[in-house]
VOVOGU-807376 format. One line per field, with one value per residue (C-alpha): residue number from 1; x, y, z. Coordinates in steps of 0.05 Angstrom, whole numbers. Example, Ala and Ser with C-alpha at 12.3 -4.5 7.8 and 13.67 -1.06 7.14 Angstrom:
BEGIN
num = (1 / 2)
X = (246 / 273)
Y = (-90 / -21)
Z = (156 / 143)
end
This chain:
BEGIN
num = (1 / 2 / 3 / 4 / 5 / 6 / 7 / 8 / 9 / 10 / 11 / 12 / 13 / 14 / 15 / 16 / 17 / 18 / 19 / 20 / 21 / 22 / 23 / 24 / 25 / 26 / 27 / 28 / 29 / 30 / 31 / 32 / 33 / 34 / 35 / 36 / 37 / 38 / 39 / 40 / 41 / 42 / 43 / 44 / 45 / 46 / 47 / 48 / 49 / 50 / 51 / 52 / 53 / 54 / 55 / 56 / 57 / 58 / 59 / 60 / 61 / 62 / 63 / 64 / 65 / 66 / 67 / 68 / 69 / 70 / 71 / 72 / 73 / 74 / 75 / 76 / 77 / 78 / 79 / 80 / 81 / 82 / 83 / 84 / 85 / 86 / 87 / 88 / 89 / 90 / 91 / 92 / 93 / 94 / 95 / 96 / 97 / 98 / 99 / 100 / 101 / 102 / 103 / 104 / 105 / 106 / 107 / 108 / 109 / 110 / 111 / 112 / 113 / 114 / 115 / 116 / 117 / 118 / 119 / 120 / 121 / 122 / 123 / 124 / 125 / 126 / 127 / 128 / 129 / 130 / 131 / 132 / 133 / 134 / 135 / 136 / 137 / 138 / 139 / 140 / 141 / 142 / 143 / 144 / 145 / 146 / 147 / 148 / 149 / 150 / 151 / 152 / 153 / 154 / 155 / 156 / 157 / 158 / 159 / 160 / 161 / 162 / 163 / 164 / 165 / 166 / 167 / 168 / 169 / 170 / 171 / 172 / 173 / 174 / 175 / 176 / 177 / 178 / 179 / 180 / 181 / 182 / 183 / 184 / 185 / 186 / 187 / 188 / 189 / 190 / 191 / 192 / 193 / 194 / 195 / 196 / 197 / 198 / 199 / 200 / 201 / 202 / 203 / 204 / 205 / 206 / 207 / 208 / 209 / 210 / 211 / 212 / 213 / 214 / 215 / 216 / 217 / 218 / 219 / 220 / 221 / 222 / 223 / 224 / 225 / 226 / 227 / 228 / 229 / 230 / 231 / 232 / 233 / 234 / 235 / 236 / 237 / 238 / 239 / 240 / 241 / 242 / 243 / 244 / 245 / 246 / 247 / 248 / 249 / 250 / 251 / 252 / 253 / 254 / 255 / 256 / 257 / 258 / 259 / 260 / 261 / 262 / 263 / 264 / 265 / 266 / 267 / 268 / 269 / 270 / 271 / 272 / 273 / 274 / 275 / 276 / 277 / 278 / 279 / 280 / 281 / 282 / 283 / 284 / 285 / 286 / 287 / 288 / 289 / 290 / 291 / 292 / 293 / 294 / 295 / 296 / 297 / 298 / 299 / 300 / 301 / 302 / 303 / 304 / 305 / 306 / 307 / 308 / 309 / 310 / 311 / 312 / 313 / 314 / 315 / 316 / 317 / 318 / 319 / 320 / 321 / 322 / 323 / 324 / 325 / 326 / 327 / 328 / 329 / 330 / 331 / 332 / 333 / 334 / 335 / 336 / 337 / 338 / 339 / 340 / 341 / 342 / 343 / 344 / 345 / 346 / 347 / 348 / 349 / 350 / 351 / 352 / 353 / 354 / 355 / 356 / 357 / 358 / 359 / 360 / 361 / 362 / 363 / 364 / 365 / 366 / 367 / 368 / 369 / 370 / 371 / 372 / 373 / 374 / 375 / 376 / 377 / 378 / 379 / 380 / 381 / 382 / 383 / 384 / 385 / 386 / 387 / 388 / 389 / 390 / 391 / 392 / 393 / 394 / 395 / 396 / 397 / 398 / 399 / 400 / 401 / 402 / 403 / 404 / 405 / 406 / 407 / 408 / 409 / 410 / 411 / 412 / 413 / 414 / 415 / 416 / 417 / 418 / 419 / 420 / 421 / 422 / 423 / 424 / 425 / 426 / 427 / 428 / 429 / 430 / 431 / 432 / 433 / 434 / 435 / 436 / 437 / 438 / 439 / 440 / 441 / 442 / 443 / 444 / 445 / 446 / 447 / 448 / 449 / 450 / 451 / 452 / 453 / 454 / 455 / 456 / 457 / 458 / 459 / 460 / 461 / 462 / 463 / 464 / 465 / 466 / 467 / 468 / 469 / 470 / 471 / 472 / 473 / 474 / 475 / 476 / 477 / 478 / 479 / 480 / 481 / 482 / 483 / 484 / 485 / 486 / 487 / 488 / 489 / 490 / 491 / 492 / 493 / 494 / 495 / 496 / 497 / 498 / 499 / 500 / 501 / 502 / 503 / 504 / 505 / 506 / 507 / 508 / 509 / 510 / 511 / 512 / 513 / 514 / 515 / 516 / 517 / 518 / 519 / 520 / 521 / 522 / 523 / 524 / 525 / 526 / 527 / 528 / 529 / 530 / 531 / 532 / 533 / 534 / 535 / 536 / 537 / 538 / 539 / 540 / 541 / 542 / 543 / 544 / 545 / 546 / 547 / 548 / 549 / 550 / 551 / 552 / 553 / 554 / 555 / 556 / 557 / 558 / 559 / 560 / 561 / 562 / 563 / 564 / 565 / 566 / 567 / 568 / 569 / 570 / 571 / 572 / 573 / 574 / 575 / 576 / 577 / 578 / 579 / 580 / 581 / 582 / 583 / 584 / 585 / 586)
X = (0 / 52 / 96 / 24 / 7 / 80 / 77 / 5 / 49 / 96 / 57 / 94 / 72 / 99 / 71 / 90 / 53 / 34 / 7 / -37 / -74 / -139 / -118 / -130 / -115 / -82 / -61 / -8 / 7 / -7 / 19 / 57 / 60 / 86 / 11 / -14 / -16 / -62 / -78 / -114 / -124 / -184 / -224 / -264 / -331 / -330 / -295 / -233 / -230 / -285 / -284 / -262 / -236 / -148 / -100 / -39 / 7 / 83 / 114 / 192 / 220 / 258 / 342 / 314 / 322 / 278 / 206 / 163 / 119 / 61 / -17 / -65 / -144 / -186 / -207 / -237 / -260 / -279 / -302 / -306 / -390 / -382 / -402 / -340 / -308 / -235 / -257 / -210 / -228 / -187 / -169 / -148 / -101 / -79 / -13 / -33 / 38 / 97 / 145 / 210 / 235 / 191 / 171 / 248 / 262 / 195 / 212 / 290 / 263 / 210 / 263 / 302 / 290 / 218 / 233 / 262 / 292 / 316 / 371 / 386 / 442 / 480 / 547 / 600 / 586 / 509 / 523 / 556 / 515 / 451 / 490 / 502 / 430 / 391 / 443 / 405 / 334 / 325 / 361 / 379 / 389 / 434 / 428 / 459 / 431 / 370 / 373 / 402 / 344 / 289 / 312 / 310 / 231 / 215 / 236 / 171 / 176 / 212 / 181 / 216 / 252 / 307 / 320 / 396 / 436 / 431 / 368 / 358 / 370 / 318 / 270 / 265 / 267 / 215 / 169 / 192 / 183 / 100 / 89 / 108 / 68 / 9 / 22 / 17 / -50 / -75 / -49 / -34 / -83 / -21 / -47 / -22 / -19 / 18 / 82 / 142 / 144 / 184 / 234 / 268 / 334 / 362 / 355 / 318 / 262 / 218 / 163 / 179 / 180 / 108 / 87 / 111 / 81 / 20 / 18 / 27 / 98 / 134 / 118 / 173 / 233 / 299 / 332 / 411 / 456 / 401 / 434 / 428 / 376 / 328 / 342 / 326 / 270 / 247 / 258 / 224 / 166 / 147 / 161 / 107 / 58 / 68 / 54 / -15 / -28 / -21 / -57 / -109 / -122 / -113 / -168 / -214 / -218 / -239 / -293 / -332 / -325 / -356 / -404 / -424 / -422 / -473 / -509 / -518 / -540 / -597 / -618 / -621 / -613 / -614 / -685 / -684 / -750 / -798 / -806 / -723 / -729 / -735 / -809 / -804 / -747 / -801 / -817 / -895 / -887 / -842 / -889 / -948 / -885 / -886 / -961 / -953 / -904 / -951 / -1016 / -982 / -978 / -1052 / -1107 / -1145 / -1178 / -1139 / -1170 / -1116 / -1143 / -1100 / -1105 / -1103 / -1025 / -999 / -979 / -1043 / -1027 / -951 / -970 / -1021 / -963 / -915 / -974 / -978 / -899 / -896 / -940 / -949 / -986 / -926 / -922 / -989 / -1015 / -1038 / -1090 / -1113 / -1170 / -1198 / -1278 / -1275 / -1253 / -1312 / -1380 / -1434 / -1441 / -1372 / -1331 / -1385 / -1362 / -1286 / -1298 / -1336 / -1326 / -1385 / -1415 / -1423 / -1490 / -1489 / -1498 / -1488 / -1416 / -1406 / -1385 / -1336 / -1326 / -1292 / -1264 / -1263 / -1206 / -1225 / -1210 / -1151 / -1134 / -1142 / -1093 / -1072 / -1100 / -1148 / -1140 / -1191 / -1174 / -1225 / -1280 / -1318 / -1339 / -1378 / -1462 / -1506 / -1510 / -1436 / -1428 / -1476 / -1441 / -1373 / -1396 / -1420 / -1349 / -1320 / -1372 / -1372 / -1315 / -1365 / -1356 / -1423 / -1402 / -1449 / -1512 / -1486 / -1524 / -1464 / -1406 / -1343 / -1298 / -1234 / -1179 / -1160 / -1142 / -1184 / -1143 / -1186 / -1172 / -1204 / -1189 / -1250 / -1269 / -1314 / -1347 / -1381 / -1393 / -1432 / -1469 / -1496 / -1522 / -1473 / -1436 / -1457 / -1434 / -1437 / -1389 / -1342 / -1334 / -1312 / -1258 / -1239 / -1209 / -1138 / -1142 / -1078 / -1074 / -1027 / -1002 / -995 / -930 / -933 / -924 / -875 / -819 / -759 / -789 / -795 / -724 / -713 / -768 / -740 / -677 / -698 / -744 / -691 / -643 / -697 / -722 / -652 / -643 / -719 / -708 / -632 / -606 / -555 / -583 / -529 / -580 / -624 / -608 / -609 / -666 / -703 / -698 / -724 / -782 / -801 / -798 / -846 / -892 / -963 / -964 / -1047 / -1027 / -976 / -922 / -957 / -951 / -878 / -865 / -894 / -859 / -799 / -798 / -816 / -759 / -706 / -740 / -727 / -660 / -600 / -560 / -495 / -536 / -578 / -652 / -664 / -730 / -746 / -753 / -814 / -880 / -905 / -953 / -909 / -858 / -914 / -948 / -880 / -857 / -882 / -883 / -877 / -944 / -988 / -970 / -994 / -1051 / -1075 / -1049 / -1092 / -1157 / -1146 / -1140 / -1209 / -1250 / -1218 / -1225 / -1297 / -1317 / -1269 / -1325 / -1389 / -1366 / -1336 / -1269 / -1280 / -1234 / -1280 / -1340 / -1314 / -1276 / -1353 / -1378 / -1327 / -1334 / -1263 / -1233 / -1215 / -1144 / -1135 / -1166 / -1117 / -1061 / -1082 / -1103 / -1026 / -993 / -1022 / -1017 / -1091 / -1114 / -1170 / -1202 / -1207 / -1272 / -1329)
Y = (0 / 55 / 37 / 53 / 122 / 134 / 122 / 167 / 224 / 227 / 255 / 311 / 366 / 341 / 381 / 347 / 315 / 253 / 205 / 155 / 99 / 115 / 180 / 244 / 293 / 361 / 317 / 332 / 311 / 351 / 308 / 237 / 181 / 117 / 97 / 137 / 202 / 262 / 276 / 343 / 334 / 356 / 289 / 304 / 304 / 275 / 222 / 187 / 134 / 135 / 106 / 40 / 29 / 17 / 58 / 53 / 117 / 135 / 202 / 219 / 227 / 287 / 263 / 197 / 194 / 124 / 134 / 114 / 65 / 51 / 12 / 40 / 54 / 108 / 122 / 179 / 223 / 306 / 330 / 415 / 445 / 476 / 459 / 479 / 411 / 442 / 443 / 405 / 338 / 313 / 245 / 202 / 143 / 84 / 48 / -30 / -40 / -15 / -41 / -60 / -24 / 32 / 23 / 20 / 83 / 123 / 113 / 131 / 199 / 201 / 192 / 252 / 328 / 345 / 416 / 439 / 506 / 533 / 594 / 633 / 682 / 677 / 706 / 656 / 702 / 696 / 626 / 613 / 654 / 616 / 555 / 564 / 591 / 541 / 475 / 423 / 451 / 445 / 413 / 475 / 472 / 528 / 548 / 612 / 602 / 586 / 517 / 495 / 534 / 517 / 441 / 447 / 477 / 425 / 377 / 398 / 392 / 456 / 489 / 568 / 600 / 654 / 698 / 739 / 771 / 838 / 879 / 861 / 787 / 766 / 812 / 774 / 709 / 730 / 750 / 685 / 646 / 671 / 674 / 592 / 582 / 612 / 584 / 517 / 543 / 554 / 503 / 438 / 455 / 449 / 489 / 558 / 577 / 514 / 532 / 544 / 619 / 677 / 707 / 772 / 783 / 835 / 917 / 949 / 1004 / 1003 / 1010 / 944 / 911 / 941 / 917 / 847 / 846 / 871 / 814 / 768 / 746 / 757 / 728 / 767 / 812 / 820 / 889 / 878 / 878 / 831 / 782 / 707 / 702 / 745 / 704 / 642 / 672 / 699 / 632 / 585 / 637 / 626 / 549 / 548 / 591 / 536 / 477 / 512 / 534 / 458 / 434 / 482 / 452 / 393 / 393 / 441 / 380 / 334 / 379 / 390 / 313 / 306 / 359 / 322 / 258 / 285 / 324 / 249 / 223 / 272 / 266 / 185 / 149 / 174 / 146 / 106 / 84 / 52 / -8 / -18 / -21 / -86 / -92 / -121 / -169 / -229 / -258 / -248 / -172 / -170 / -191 / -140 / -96 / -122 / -101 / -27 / -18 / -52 / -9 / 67 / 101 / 94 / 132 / 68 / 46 / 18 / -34 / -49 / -127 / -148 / -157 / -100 / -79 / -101 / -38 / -12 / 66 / 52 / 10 / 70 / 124 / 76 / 78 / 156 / 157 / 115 / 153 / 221 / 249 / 253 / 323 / 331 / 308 / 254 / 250 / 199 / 188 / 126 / 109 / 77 / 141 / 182 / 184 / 188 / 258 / 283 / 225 / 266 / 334 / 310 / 279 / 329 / 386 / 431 / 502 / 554 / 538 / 471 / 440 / 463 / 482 / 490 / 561 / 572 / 542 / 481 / 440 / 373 / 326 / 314 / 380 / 395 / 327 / 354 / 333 / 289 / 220 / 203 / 134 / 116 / 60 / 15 / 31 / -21 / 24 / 75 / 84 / 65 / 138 / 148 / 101 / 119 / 190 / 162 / 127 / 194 / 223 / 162 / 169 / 243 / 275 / 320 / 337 / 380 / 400 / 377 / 435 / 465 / 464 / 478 / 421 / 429 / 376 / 347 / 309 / 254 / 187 / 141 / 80 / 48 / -8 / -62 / -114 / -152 / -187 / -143 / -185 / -219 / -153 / -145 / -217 / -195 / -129 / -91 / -59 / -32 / -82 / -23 / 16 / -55 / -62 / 8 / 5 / -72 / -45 / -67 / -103 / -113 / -166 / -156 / -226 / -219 / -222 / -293 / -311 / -266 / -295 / -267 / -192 / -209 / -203 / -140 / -103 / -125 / -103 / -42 / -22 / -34 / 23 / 72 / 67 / 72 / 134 / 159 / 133 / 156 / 81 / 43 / -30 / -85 / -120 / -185 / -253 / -311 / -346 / -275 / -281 / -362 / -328 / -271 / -315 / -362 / -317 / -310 / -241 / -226 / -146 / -158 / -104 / -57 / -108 / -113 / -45 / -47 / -102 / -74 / -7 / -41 / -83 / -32 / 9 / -50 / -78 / -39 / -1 / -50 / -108 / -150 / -154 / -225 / -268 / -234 / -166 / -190 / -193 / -257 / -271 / -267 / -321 / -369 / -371 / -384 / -437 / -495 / -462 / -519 / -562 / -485 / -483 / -550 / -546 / -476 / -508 / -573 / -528 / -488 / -551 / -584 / -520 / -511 / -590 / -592 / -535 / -563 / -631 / -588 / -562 / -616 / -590 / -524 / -474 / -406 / -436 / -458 / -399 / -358 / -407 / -384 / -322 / -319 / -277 / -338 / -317 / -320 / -384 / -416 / -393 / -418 / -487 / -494 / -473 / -538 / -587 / -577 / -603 / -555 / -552 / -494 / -510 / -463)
Z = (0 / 15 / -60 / -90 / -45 / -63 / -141 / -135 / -104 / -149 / -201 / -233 / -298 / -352 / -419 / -486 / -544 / -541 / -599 / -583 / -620 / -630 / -649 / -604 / -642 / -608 / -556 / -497 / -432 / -376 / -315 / -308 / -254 / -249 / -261 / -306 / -351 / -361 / -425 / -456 / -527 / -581 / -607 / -671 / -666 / -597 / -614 / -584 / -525 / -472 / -402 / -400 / -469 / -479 / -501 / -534 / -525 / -553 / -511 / -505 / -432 / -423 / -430 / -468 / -543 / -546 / -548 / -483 / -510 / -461 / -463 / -408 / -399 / -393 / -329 / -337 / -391 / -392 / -452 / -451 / -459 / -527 / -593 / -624 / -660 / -630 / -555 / -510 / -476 / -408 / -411 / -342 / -364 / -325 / -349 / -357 / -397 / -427 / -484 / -469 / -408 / -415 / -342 / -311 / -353 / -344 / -259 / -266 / -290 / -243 / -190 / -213 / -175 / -182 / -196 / -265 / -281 / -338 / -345 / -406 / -427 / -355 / -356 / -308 / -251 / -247 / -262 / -199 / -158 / -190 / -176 / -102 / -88 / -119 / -111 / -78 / -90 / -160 / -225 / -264 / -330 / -372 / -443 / -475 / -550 / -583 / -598 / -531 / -503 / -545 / -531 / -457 / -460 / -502 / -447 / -426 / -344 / -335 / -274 / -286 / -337 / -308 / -366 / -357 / -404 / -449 / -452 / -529 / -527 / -462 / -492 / -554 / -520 / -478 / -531 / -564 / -509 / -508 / -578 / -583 / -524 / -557 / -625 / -590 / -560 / -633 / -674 / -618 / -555 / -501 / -446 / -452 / -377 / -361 / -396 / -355 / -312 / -325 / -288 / -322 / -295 / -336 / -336 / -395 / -407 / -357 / -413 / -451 / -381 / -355 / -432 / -415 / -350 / -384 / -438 / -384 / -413 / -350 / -273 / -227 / -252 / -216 / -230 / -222 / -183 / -137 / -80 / -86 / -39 / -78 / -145 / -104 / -73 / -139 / -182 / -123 / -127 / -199 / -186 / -139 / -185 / -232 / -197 / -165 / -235 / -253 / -189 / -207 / -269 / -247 / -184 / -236 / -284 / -235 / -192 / -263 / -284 / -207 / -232 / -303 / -258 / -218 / -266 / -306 / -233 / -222 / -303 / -299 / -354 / -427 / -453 / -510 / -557 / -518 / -570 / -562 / -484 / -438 / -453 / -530 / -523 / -519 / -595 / -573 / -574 / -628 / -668 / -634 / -653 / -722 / -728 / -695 / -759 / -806 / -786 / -764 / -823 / -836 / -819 / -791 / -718 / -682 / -623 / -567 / -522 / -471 / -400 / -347 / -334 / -405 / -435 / -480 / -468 / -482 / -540 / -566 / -559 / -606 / -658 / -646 / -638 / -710 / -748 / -794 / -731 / -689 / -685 / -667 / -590 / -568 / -511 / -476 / -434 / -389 / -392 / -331 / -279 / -296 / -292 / -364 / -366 / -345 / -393 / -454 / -430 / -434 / -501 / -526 / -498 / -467 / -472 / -427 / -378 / -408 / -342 / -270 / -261 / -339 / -321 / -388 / -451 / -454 / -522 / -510 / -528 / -594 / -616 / -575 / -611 / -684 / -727 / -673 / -641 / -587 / -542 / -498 / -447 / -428 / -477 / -454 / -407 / -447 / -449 / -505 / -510 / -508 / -557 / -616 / -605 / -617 / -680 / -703 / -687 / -733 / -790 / -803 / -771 / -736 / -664 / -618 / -547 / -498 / -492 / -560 / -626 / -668 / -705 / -717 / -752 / -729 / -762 / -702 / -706 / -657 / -622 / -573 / -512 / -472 / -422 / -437 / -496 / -530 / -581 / -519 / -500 / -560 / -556 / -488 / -517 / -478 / -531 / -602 / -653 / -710 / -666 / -652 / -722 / -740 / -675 / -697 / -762 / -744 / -685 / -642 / -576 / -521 / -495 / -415 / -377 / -359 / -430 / -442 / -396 / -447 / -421 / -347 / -318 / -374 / -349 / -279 / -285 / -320 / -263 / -213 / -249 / -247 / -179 / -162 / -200 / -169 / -88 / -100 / -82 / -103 / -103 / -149 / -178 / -166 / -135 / -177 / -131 / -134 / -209 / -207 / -164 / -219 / -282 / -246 / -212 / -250 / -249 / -256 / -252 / -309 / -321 / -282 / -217 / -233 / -236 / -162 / -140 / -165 / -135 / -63 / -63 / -80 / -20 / 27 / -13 / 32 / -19 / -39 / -36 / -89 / -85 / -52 / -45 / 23 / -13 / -59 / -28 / 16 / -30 / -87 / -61 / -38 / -109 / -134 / -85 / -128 / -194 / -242 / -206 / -209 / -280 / -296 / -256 / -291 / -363 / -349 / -331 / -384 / -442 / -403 / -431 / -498 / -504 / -487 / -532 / -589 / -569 / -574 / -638 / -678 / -672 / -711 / -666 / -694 / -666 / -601 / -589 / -598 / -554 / -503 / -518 / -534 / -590 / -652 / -663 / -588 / -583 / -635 / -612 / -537 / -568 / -601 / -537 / -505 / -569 / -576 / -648 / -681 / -746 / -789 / -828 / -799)
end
């Protein structure tokens, strides 16, 4: 543990480029460990590595003429707000490997003085007195022309440049000196506040100096003669600026990658399409899916059956979602929550005085619907009255608010549901067969949960990540006896029972654990304890009746399944999920 803490400590700036495969492009270091790197570079497009992917890097060590070969991962990535394709992106590396003896040679230098400065133009004297003040503290490094200089920057973990010398020369090499440093802004993306800080040893105008300072080209300037212990107190002063300018960056990166990390946290997770999510993985609603596709682009009635819980209103948006009405609303209403006269109003819309309480105007849904589509859940629900009004709506495309004597037409798309079969519904006079037939135009049935066992532990699972995004908890997932438990359980409330199920056990799951049995409802794991012997018990019920009406009727599935009461197509697919033999002559 303490070699680690002291590899983590030794992390020093270090500003050079850097090529890595796949390609960042602008890319340069901006500190190095013995465990990793920190990159700032400027990905096309967003592109690049992301968390989690490798790496593959070359960089040359300051001193070392072979290129440091190294593989690592991304730890972390920051990419900069800004829609410009040029903004820079932060990148967190871990070493996993290194070529050769890249790793004996990259700690070597990282065991060399931590502190870098460089000196130009000094004159023997200075030199010594630089020498003595300095010795011990920091590696200084002298250059007294341009290329020696410019090699020695380049190193790119020099901490302070002391420039000495004549007026003329550390003038120009100062406004050298910033003008590379903000050509590699431009052209590379190296941090330009990260290069190496200025000390001006050397008399001149006072003018040209204030314009330095000014420019920001200069950190501290020593007017000679000066004593040893003001350049040392000078040269360890701009040392210091630099590595809290790098710290800086360094501790800004990570408190807005916290930020975005929290940001993401408080958003949840990016939605996708509801017919891609953990609800259509089953090949039952891939093919409802299948028929969504087939019917959406049509101006046709659509008639949602399924049992209570399977997804009718999410099924209803998909058709909306699919079709040439998406821009348009869609609003939805359920028959069953309100009573004859208010469900008309709603519908319909009302005028002023209509009825007590009518005290303004009101459209209706239909007409805030125009152009748009209308589902109405559980239509089985509706009045005679009710009815022969919505067949009306269908026929003419005419809609009269409730007490008003006036039409008005409405382009809306009708999509309808039930959870009962409503063709017995019609044989027992309780619905209007001329209004069944114009809703049954494109009929679509939604198989319950319990036959869709490739959907349970997806919707499971997906339920679990957003309750622990809503309840802010950080349950692991589900136990594999938990998941035995939900694949076999019956589920009578279908998805919608899940969902509850779900969100209870990630309230009682601890955070850090997985969901286990004891999190799902008592009732839940006693229905399940036998699972295989309540399956064949329901399955054998089930093949009695479709076997004694298949008797009554000489086999032919359309008339048993009317004797049921059962939609046919339901009724055939039933009889072939328990090796039933029908007939198809009426």
């Amino acid at each position: 543990m303490k070699h680690q803490v002291s590899e983590r400590s030794n992390r020093r700036p270090f500003h050079v480029r850097v090529v890595t495969v796949p390609a960042i492009s602008r890319c340069w270091s901006v500190n190095l460990s013995l465990v990793g790197i920190g990159l700032i570079g400027s990905p096309r497009h967003n592109e690049g590595p992301r968390e989690g992917e490798p790496l593959e890097l070359e960089v040359r060590l300051p001193g070392d003429d072979t290129p440091l070969r190294a593989r690592g991962e991304v730890r972390w990535r920051h990419d900069a707000r800004s829609s410009d394709e040029r903004a820079s992106s932060a990148f967190g590396v871990a070493f996993t490997g290194f070529e050769d003896d890249g790793r004996v040679r990259l700690a070597r230098y990282l065991d060399g003085p931590p502190v870098r400065v460089a000196v130009a133009f000094a004159d023997p004297g200075v030199r010594r007195a630089i020498e003595m003040s300095l010795e011990g503290t920091v590696q200084i490094e002298f250059g007294d022309d341009d290329a020696t200089l410019s090699a020695i920057l380049a190193r790119g973990d020099v901490s302070a440049l002391a420039i000495c010398g004549d007026e003329h020369r550390a003038s120009r090499l100062a406004q050298r000196v910033a003008s590379v440093t903000e050509e590699n802004l431009t052209l590379e993306g190296r941090p330009r506040d990260l290069a190496a800080r200025v000390v001006y040893c050397t008399s001149g105008d006072p003018r040209v100096i204030a314009t330095l300072f000014n420019e920001r080209k200069l950190h501290r300037w020593l007017s000679p003669p000066f004593t040893g212990e003001q350049l040392r107190e000078a040269v360890m002063d701009a040392c210091t600026a630099h590595a809290l300018r790098v710290e800086q960056e360094r501790m800004a990166q990570e408190l807005e990658r916290n930020l975005q990390r929290e940001r993401a946290l408080r958003a949840g997770p990016a939605p996708i399409p509801v017919e891609q999510g953990p609800g259509f993985r089953s090949e039952a609603m891939q093919a409802v899916l299948e028929q969504v596709k087939s019917v959406a682009p049509y101006k046709v009635s659509v008639l949602l059956q399924g049992e209570t819980g399977t997804g009718k209103e999410v099924l209803a948006r998909i058709v909306h979602r699919m079709s040439d009405r998406r821009s348009a609303p869609i609003v939805v209403q359920d028959c069953g929550t309100l009573t004859e006269t208010l469900l008309e109003s709603e519908l319909f819309g009302h005028v002023r005085g209509a009825f007590t309480g009518a005290v303004a105007d009101h459209p209706g849904l239909f007409v805030l619907a125009d152009g748009g589509t209308v589902f109405l859940d559980e239509i089985e629900n509706t009045s005679p009255s009710l009815q022969a009004k919505l067949l009306r709506v269908l026929e003419t495309g005419e809609v009269r608010p409730v007490g008003g004597t006036q039409t008005r037409r409405v382009d809306v798309r009708l999509i309808t549901a039930s959870n009962v079969n409503l063709l017995r519904e019609v044989s027992n006079g309780k619905f209007r067969a001329d209004l069944y037939y114009r809703l049954n135009t494109f009929p679509i049935e939604l198989p319950p949960l319990r036959e869709r066992g490739d959907d349970v532990l997806a919707l499971a699972r997906h339920f679990l990540v957003t309750f622990n995004h809503q309840h802010r908890k950080s349950v692991l997932g589900l136990a594999l006896e938990t998941e035995r438990l939900l694949v076999a359980a019956a589920w009578p409330g279908n998805v919608r029972e899940l969902r509850n199920v779900i969100e209870r056990a990630v309230l009682l799951c601890p955070s850090g654990e997985t969901v286990a049995p004891a999190h799902l409802p008592p009732a839940l794991r006693q229905a399940s304890a036998s699972p295989n012997a309540l399956h064949e018990k329901l399955a054998d019920t089930e093949r009695q009746t479709l076997e004694s009406a298949l008797r009554r009727h000489a086999g032919v599935a359309r008339r048993a399944a009317l004797d049921l009461g059962m939609d046919p197509v339901t009724f055939a697919r039933r009889a072939r999920k328990l090796n039933i033999e029908v007939r198809s002559k009426r």
